[in-house]
Every structure is written in C-alpha cells, then in structure tokens.
C-alpha positions in Angstrom: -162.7 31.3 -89.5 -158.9 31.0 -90.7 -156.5 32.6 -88.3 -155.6 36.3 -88.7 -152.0 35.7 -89.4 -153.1 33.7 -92.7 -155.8 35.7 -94.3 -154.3 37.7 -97.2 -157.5 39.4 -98.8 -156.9 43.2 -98.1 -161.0 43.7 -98.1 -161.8 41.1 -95.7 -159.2 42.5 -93.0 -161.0 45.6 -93.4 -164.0 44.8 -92.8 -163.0 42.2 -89.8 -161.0 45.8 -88.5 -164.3 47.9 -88.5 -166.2 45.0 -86.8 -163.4 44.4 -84.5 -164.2 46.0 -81.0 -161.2 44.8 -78.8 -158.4 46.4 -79.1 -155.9 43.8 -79.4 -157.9 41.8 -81.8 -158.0 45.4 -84.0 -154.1 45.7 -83.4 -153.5 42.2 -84.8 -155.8 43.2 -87.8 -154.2 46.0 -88.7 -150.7 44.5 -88.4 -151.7 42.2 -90.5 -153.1 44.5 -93.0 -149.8 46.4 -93.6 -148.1 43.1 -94.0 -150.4 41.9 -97.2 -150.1 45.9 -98.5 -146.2 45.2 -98.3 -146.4 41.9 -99.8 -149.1 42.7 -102.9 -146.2 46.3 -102.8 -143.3 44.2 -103.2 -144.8 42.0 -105.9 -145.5 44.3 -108.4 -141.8 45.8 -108.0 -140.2 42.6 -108.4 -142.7 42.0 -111.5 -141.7 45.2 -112.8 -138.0 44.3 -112.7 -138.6 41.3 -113.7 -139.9 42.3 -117.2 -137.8 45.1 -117.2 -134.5 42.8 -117.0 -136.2 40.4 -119.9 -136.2 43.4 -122.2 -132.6 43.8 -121.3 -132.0 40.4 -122.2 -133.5 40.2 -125.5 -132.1 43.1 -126.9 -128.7 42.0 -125.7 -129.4 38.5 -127.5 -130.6 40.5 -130.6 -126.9 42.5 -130.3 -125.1 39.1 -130.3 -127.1 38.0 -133.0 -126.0 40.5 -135.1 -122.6 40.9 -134.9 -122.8 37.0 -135.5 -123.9 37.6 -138.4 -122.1 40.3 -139.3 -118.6 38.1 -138.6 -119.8 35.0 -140.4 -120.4 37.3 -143.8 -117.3 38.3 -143.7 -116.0 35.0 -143.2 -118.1 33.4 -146.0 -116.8 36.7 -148.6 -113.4 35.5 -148.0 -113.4 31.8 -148.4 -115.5 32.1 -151.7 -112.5 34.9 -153.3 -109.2 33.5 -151.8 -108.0 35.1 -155.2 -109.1 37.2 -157.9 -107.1 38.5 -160.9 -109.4 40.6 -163.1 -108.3 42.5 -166.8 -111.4 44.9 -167.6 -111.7 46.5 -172.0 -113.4 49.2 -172.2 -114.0 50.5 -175.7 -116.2 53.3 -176.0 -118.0 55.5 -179.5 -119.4 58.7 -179.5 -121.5 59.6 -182.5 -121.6 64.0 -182.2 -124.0 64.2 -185.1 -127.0 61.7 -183.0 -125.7 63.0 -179.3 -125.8 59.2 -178.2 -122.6 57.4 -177.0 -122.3 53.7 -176.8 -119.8 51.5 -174.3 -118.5 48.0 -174.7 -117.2 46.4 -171.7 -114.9 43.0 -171.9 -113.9 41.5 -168.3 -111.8 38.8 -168.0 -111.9 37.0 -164.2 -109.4 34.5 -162.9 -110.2 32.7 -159.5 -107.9 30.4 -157.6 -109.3 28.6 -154.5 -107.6 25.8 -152.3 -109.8 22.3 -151.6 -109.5 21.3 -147.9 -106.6 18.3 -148.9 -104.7 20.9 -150.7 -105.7 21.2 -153.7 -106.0 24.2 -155.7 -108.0 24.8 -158.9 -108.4 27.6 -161.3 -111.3 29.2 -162.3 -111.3 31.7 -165.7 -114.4 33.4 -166.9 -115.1 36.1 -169.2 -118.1 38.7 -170.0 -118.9 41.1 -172.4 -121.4 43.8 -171.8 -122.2 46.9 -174.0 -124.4 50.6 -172.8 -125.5 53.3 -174.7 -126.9 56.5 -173.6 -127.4 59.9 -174.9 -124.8 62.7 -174.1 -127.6 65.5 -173.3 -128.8 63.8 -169.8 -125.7 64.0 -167.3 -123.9 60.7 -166.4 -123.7 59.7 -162.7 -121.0 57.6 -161.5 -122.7 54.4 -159.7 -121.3 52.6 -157.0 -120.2 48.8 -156.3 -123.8 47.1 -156.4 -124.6 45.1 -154.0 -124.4 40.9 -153.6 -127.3 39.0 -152.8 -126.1 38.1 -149.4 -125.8 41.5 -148.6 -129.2 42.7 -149.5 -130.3 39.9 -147.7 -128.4 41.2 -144.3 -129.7 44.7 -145.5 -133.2 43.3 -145.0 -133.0 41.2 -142.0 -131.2 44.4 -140.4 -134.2 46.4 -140.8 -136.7 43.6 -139.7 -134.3 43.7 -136.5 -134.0 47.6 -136.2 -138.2 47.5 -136.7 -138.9 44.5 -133.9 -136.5 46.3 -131.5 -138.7 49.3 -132.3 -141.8 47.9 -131.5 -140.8 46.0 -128.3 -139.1 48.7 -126.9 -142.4 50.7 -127.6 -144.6 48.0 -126.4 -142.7 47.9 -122.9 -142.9 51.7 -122.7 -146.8 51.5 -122.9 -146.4 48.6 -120.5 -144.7 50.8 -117.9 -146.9 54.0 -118.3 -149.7 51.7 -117.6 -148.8 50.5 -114.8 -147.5 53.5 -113.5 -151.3 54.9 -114.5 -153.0 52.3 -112.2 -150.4 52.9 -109.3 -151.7 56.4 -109.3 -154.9 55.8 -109.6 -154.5 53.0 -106.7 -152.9 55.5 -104.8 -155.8 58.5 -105.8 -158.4 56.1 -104.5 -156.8 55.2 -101.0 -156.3 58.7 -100.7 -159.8 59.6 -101.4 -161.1 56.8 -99.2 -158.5 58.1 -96.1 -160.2 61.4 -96.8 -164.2 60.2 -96.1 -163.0 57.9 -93.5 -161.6 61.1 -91.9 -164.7 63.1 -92.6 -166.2 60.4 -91.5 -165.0 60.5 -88.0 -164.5 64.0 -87.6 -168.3 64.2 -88.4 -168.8 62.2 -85.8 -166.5 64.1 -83.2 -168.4 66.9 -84.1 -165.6 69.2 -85.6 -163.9 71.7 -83.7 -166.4 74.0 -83.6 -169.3 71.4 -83.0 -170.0 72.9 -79.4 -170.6 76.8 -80.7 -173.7 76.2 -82.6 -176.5 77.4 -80.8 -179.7 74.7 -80.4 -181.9 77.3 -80.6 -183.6 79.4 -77.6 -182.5 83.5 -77.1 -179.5 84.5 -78.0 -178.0 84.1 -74.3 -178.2 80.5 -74.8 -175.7 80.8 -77.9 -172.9 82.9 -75.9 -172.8 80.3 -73.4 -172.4 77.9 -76.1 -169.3 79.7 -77.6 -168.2 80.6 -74.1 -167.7 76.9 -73.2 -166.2 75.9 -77.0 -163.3 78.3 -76.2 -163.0 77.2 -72.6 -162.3 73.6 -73.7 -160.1 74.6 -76.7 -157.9 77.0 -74.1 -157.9 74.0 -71.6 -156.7 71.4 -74.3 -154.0 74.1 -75.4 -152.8 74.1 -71.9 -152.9 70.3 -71.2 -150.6 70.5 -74.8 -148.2 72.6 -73.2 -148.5 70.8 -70.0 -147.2 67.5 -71.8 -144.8 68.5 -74.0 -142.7 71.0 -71.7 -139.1 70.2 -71.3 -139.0 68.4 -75.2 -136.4 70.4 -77.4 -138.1 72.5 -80.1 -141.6 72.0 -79.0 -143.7 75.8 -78.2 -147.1 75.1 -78.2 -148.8 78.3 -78.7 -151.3 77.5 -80.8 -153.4 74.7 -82.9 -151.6 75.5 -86.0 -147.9 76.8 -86.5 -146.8 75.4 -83.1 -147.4 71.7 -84.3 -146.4 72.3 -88.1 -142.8 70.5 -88.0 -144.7 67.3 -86.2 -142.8 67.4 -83.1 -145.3 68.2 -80.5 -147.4 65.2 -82.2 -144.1 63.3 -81.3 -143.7 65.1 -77.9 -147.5 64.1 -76.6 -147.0 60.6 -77.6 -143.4 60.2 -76.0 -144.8 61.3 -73.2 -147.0 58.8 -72.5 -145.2 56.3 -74.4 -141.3 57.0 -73.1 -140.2 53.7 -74.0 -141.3 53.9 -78.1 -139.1 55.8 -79.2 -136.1 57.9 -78.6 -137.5 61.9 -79.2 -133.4 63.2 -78.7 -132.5 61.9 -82.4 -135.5 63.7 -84.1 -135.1 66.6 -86.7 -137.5 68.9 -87.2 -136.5 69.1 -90.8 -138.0 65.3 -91.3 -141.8 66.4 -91.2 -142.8 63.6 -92.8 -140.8 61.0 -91.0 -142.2 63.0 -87.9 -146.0 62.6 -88.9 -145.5 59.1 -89.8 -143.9 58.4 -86.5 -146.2 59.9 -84.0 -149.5 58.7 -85.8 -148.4 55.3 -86.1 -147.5 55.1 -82.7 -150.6 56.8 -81.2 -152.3 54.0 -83.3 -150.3 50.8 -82.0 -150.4 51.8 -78.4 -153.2 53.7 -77.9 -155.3 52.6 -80.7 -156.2 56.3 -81.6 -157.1 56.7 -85.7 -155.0 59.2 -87.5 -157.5 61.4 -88.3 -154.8 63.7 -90.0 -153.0 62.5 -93.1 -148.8 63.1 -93.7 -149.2 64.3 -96.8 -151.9 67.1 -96.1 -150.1 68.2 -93.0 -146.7 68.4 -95.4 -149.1 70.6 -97.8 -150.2 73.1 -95.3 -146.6 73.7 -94.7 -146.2 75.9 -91.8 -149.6 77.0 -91.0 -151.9 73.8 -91.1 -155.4 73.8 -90.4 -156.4 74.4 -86.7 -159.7 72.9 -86.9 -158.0 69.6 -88.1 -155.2 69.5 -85.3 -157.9 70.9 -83.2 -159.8 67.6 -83.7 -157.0 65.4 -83.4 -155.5 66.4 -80.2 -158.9 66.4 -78.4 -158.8 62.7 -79.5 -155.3 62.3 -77.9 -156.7 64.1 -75.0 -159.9 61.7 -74.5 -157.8 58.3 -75.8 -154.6 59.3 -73.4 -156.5 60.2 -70.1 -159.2 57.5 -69.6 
C-alpha cells in the first residue's frame, strides 16, 4: 500500500480512517485528509478565476477590436474624399388640379485626390434624378443614407453586441452552476457529519440513555434516573473544576454556560496548556472558538467532534443540553484515562 502522505483519493482516506485503530496512524490520516480537501478547495477557485479572467480578456480584445475598426473607417472616409465640390438643381412642378407634385434633381460632383508621387487628378461627375409624389400624404424629410461600408459596421456591431450577449450569458450559467454543486457538496457533507454524529451519539447512548427503566417495578426506574442526574451533576462539577480561574468561563449549566465556546476552549487548555494561548480569545469569535477547541480535542486527544460549528452558532445562546451533555462526557472519559 502507497504511503499515507501520497494518497489523494478523499474516499479511500476515509475509509483507511474508520479502519484505522491507532491513534497516530488515525492522526496522520486525517491530516492528510484536510490537505487533499484544501487542495481539490483551492483548485476549483483558481479554475474559477481562471475562466473568470478569460472572459475579461475576450471582451477587452472584442473592445480593441472595435474601436479598430471604428478608426480605420474613418481613416478610409477620408482618403477616398480629400475634396469634394458639389452644385445641386432642384427644379420642382406642382400640378393643383391632379394634387401630385413632381421634382427634378441635377447634381454636379467634382473630386480632387492626390496619387502617393504627387500627383493630383480631377474627377467630375454628374446625375440627374426626378420624384413625384402626391400632395395629400404628408412629406417627411429623410436623412443622409447610409454608405455600404457603414451598414456593413452596422451589422458586424450587432453580431459583436449579440456574441458578447451570449458569452457573458453562457459564463453566468457557468457560475450559478457551479455555485449549485458547491452547495449541494457542502449540503451532503453536512448531512453525512449529521448521521456520523447520530451515529455515535447513538452509540454513547444519549444523554438520557441511563434513565430508561429495563423493566422490573417501578423502584427499579427511580434508581435509574437517580443515578443519570448523579453523573450529569458530577460531570457539571468536574466542568467547573477544570475551567476555574479562565476569564469568562461560568459553568452553570449544559447549555448557556458553554454558548460563546469558551469553556470548550477552557477544558481543552487545561489539559493541553501548551496549544494554544486562551488570554487572546474573544468571546464574540464563536465560531473561531468552536473551530479551535474541537479541532484541538481532535489532534491531541483524538476525541470526535460530535457537535458541529455551525449548529452550535444556530442555537445562539441556549444550545442543546443533551448535545453538549454528550460531548463533554466524551471529554470527560477521553481526558481522564
């Protein structure tokens, strides 16, 4: 089998962590689990910028493109019409009796253009053109039409404007999908954290486990839920044994009392002094709190978080008891063997 340090199937690590009995063996495993999470993580950022800063460079390229374009038209109008004297007849007959009005237009065009030794030459043309319409329908002056060339720009602008449209479009539905399977990656690990948790705390037996009665009378079952609050009241004062002396730490109870994640942090530190420094920690940062003291039980005691951050930042201030309950009866057993 390949050394741990140079597998990089996520799946595999997994299962080679549940199979995995020692304790340093497990610790390598899952060190080597969050690197290939961090790594497949990181890829799909950098692809994402990746594409993201193509886009950026096509459309910049299609800008350029343009206003190319655009300055060689100009350039070309110019060259062609270095000068242009023009003498425009118009001669125009109304008949009142019919209601129609006729036009007759004669242009006369004189061009001058210089050759590239010097040369000039002189170009003359003339046109006629006649119009009639009828005087009932009313006339609507018409603008300069349009050259070839310029329809043509008109036309390739569009084409442009309609390929931006659909790239720009097609990278949008790009992004949303990707941000739909990042979800759903993240929905599924969430779900799976929760029936691993289940999981165990099934196999703790809950919080409670010890206050249901095996049958018998019902003196049986009293002595049952006499001994369940015994053991909860002794693990609430082995908390407040541990943690006295930390600033902001009052364990009072299985709930509020370990809400802002300190006493999590206070437990560990305890044990662990040398881990982490508990003077810099704010109990505003319940998140970086959670994070800190479940990681840390996990590399040095090998205890599994069987609470997750982000349902301990849901409950707010008043988290389940029954789930800290569990957990720090697995500190207890994990930090006093």
């Amino acid at each position: 089998m390949a050394p741990i340090e140079q597998i990089d199937d996520e799946a595999a690590l997994e299962k080679m962590l549940e199979e995995a009995t020692e304790f340093d063996e497990r610790k390598k495993i899952r060190s080597r689990l969050r690197e290939v999470r961090k790594k497949k993580r990181d890829e799909r950022e950098q692809k994402a910028q990746e594409q993201e800063r193509a886009f950026e460079e096509k459309m910049h390229k299609l800008e350029v493109e343009s206003a190319q374009q655009r300055m060689r038209a100009v350039g070309l109008n110019v060259q062609k019409t270095p000068v242009d004297n023009r003498t425009k007849t118009v001669t125009e007959t109304k008949d009142d009796d019919e209601g129609f009005k006729s036009q007759t237009l004669q242009q006369e065009s004189k061009s001058i253009s210089v050759g590239p030794g010097g040369s000039s030459s002189v170009t003359m043309s003339k046109s006629v053109s006649s119009s009639s319409s009828s005087t009932t329908s009313t006339d609507k002056p018409k603008g300069k039409p349009k050259t070839k060339f310029e329809e043509e720009m008109e036309v390739k602008k569009r084409e442009r404007e309609e390929k931006r449209k659909q790239d720009e479009a097609k990278f949008k539905e790009q992004q949303m999908q990707r941000k739909k399977e990042a979800y759903e990656l993240k929905k599924k690990q969430a779900e799976d954290a929760k029936n691993r948790k289940a999981a165990l705390f099934n196999k703790f037996g809950g919080a409670g486990g010890g206050a249901k009665p095996a049958g018998g009378g019902g003196g049986g079952g009293g002595m049952r839920v006499q001994n369940a609050t015994t053991i909860k009241q002794k693990l609430l004062e082995w908390a407040q044994r541990v943690t006295r002396g930390y600033s902001g730490v009052n364990v009072t109870n299985f709930s509020s009392s370990w809400a802002d994640g300190l006493a999590f942090c206070a437990v560990i530190h305890h044990y662990y002094p040398d881990s982490f420094d508990f003077n810099i920690l704010d109990p505003k940062q319940r998140r970086k709190n959670f994070d800190l003291a479940f990681n840390t039980a996990e590399e040095q005691a090998d205890i599994m978080p069987l609470l997750d951050t982000d349902d301990m930042i849901m409950m707010k201030n008043n988290p389940d008891w029954k789930c800290v309950f569990t957990y720090v009866q697995s500190l207890y057993r994990h930090l006093n063997k």
